[in-house]
C-alpha positions as CSV (number, residue, x, y, z in Angstrom):
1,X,114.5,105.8,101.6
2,X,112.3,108.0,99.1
3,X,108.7,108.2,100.0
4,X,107.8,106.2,96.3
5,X,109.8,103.6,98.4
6,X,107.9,103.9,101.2
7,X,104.7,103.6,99.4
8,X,105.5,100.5,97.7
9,X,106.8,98.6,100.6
10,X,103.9,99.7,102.8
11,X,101.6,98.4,99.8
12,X,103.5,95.3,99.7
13,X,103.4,94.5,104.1
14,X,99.5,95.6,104.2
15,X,98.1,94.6,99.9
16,X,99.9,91.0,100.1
17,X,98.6,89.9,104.1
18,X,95.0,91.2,102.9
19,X,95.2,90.0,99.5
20,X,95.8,86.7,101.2
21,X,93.6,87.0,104.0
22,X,90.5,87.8,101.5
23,X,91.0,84.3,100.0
24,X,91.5,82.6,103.6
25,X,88.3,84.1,104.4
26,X,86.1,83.4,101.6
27,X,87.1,79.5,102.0
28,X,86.6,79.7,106.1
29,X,83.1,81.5,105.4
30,X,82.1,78.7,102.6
31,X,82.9,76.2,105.3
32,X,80.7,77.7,107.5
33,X,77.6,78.2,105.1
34,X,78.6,74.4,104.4
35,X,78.4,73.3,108.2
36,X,75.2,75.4,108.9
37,X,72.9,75.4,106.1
38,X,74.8,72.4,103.8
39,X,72.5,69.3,102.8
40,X,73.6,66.0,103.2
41,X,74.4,63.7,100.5
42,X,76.0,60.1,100.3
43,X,79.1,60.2,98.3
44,X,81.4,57.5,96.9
45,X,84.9,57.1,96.9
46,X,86.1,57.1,93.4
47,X,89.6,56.2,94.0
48,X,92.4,57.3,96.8
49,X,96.0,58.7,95.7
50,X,98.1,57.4,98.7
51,X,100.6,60.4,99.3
52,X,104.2,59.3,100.2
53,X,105.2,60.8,103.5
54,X,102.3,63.2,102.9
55,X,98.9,63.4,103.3
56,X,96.8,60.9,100.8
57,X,93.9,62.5,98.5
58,X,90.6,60.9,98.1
59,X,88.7,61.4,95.3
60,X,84.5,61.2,95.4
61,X,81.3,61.5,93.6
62,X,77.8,62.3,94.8
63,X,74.8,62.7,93.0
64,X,72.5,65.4,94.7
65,X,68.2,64.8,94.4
66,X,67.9,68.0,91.8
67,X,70.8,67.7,89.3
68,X,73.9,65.8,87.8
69,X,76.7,63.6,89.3
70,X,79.6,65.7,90.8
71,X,82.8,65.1,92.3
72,X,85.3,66.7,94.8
73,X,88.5,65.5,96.7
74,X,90.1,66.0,99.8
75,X,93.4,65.3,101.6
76,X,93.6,62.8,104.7
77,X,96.0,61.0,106.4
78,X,97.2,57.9,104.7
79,X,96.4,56.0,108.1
80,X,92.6,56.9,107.1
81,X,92.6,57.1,103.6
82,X,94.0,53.5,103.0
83,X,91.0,52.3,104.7
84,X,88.9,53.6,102.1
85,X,87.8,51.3,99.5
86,X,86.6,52.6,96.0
87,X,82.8,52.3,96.2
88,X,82.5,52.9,99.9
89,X,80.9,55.7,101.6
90,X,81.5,59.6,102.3
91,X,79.1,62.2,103.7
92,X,79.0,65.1,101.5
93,X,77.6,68.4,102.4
94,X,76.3,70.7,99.7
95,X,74.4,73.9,99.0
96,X,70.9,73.5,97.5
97,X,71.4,76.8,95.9
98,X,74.6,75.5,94.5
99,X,75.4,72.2,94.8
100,X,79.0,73.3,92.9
101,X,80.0,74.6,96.3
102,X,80.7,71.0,98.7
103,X,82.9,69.2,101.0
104,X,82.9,66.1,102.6
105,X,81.8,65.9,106.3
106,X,84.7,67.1,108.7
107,X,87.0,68.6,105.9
108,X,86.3,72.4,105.4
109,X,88.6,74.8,106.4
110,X,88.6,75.1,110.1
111,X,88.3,77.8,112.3
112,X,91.6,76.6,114.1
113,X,93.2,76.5,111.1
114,X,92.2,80.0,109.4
115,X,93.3,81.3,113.1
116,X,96.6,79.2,112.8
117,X,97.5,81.1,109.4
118,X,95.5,84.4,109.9
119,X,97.8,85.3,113.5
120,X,101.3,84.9,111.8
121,X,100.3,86.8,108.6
122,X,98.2,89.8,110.4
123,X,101.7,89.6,112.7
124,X,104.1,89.2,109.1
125,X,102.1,92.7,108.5
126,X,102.5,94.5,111.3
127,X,105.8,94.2,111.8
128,X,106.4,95.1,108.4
129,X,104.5,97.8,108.4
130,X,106.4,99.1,112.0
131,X,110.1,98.3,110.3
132,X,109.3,100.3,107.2
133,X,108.2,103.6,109.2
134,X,111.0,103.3,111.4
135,X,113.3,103.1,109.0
136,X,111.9,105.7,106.8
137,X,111.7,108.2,109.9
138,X,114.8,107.6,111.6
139,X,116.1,108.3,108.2
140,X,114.6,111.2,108.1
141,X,115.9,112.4,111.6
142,X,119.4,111.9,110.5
């Protein structure tokens, strides 16, 4: 193995995890802003998608005090999802600052989640990172 080899597989085991871990983050750390200084709002339910054997998405609109109508969606289980009617209710949380950035109550990104995919990819890099250098040295020692 050359050491331009080397380089670019080490770039690939540590620049893809991080790469991916920066946008995991940024969502995990909008939740949070979300949870702890969001506004409430009451939302409506536009209209639900029912997923087949997956996870249904329901489409809202809320209109916060200081600007125009927006809308979001979010994915739930059909079980829950079929219950909602168009017209009927959703919490919404929003920033004041940017009422762009918002979620409906109980569906931002999860700190058991971001753990659930952060572990396996920090664990995808170091192993990658271990296999490369010890192929690249015992090659060397040969």
């Amino acid at each position: 193995m050359s050491l331009t080899m080397l380089i670019c597989l080490l770039a690939v085991f540590t620049g893809g995890p991080a790469l991916f871990l920066s946008v995991l983050s940024h969502y995990r750390r909008l939740t949070v802003r979300l949870e702890q200084h969001g506004l409430r709002a009451q939302g409506k339910v536009v209209r639900v998608n029912e997923g087949r054997g997956k996870p249904s998405t329901v489409y809202y609109a809320f209109r916060p005090p200081e600007g125009p109508e927006l809308s979001g969606k979010f994915d739930e289980a059909t079980s829950v999802a079929s219950q909602r009617l168009p017209g009927s209710p959703v919490d919404i949380l929003y920033l004041a600052e940017a009422p762009e950035q918002h979620m409906a109550v109980g569906m931002g990104f999860t700190r058991g989640l971001y753990l659930l995919v952060m572990v396996p990819l920090v664990g995808f890099a170091i192993t990658g990172v271990l296999s490369v250098l010890h192929a690249y040295f015992t090659q060397l020692n040969k």
